[in-house]
VONU-383906 format. One line per 10 residues: for each residue y, x, z of C-alpha. Coordinates in Angstrom, 1 decimal, padded with zeros to 4 digits. Layout:
BEGIN
Y:X:Z ~ ...
***
This chain:
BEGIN
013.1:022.3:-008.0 ~ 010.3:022.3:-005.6 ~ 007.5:020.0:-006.0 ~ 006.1:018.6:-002.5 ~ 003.9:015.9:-001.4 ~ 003.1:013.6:001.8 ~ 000.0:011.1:002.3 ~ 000.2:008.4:004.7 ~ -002.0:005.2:005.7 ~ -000.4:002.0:005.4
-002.7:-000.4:007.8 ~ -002.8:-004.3:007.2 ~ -003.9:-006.4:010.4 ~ -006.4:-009.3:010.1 ~ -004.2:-012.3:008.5 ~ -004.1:-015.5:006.1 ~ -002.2:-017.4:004.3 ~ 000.0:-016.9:001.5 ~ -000.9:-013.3:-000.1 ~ -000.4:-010.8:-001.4
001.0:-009.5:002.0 ~ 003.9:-006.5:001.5 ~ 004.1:-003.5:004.1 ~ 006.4:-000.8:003.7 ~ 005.6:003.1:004.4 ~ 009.1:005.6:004.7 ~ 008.1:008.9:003.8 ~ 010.6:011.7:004.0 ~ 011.6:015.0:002.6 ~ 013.8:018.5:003.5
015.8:018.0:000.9 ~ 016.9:014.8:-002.0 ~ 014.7:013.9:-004.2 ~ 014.6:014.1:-008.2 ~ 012.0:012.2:-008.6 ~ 009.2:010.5:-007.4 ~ 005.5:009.0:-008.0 ~ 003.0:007.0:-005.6 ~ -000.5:007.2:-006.1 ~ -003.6:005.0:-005.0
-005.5:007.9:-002.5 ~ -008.2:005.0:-001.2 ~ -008.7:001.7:000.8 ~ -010.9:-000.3:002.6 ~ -010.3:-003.9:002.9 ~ -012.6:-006.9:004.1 ~ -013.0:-010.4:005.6 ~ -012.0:-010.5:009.1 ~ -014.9:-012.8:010.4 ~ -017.7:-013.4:007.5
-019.1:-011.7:004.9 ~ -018.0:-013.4:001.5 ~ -018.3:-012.5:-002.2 ~ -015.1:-010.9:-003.4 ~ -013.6:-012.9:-005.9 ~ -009.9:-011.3:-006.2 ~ -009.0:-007.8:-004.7 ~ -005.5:-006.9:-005.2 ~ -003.3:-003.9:-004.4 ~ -000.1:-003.0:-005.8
002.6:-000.1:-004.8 ~ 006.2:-000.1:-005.8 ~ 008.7:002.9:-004.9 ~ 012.4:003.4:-004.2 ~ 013.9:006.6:-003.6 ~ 017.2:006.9:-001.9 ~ 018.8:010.5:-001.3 ~ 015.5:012.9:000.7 ~ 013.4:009.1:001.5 ~ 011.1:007.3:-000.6
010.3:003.6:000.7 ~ 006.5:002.9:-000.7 ~ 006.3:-001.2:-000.5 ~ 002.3:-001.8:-000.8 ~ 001.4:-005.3:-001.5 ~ -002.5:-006.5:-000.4 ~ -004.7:-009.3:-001.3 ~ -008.2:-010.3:-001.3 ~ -009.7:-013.6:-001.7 ~ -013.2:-015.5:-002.0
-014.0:-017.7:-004.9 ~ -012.3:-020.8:-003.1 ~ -009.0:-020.4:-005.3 ~ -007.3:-019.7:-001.8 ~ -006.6:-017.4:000.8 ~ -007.2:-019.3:003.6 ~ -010.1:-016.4:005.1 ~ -008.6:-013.9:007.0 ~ -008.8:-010.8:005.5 ~ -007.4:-006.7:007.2
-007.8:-003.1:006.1 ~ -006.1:-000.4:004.9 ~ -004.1:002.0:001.7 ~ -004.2:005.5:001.7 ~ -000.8:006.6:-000.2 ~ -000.2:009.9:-001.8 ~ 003.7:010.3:-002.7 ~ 004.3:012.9:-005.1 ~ 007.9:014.3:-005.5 ~ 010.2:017.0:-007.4
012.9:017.6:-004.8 ~ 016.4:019.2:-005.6
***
């Protein structure tokens, strides 16, 4: 029952519209998986074109494993005080997975 880990950098291009956007990360193992945990390792997000006070930042992971694979689905959102997110916005997740392999 080895415990093993991976990191990886999910990268969000500039974009609008209806938030928060998903990406999915794949990150995989020697051998199945037990279980599994994703952890926050660092970001950096911002507006695309102007600087604007930050009124909602938003970042959310959620984690399937299946067999020696777990699929990291990070969701990213940031918003000025406007109530929409109509300014583009980019940046990026650092993702640590943490596993306990069979």
């Amino acid at each position: 029952m080895p415990i093993d880990f991976q990191v990886g950098r999910v990268e969000f291009p500039s974009k609008r519209g209806e938030a928060p956007f998903g990406r999915d990360a794949f990150f995989v193992f020697p051998t199945n998986i037990r279980n599994a945990q994703v952890a926050l390792q660092g970001f950096d997000i911002q507006f695309t074109r102007d600087d604007r006070p930050f009124h909602q930042k938003s970042i959310r992971l959620e984690h399937t494993v299946f067999e020696n694979q777990v699929n990291v689905n990070v969701r990213f959102a940031l918003r000025d005080f406007s109530g929409n997110f109509d300014d583009p916005f980019e940046g990026f997740v650092d993702v640590a997975v943490i596993v306990d392999r069979l």
